[in-house]
N, C-alpha and C positions, 0 to 999 in steps of 0.2 A: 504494500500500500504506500501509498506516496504522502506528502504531507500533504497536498494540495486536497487529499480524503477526508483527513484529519478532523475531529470531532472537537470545537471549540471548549477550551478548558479541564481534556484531559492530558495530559502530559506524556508523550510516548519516549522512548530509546528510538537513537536514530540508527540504523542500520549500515545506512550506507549511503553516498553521495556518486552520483552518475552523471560524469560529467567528464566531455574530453579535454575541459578549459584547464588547464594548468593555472592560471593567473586566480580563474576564479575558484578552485579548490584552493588556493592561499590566503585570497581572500573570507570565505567562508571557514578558515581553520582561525583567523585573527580576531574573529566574531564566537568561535568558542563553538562551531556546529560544524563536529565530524562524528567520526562509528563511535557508539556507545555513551554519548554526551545527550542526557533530557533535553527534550523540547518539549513546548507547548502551545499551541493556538491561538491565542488571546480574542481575534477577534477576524472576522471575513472584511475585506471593501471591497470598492467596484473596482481596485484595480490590484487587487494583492489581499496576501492575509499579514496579519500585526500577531509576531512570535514573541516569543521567553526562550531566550539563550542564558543561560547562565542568571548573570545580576543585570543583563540588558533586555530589553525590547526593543525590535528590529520590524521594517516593515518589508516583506517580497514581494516578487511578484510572480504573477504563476507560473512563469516558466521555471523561476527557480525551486519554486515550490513542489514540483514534477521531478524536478532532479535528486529531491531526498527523498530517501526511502525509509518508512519506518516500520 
């Protein structure tokens, strides 16, 4: 299942990140969101979901939201 599934305000393990971007798997490891690191949902918008990494919230958008797997 992808985050983009994901059920607002339960908290899942992140499985895994798919993705052939180099830059943006460095980027997404500096934000605290790789394998086996909680996430959580916070909330859907029309143009992304608003997450819980760590002690941050972060807004995506769905493409990247497609790319983790949880």
């Amino acid at each position: 299942m992808t985050l983009k599934q994901a059920t607002e305000g339960t908290e899942y393990i992140i499985k895994a990140i798919e993705t052939d971007d180099e830059e943006l798997n460095a980027f997404l490891f500096t934000l605290g969101c790789y394998e086996g690191e909680p996430i959580t949902v916070i909330s859907r918008r029309k143009g992304g979901l608003t997450v819980s990494i760590k002690d941050g919230r972060y807004n995506i958008d769905p493409q990247l939201a497609d790319a983790i797997i949880i």
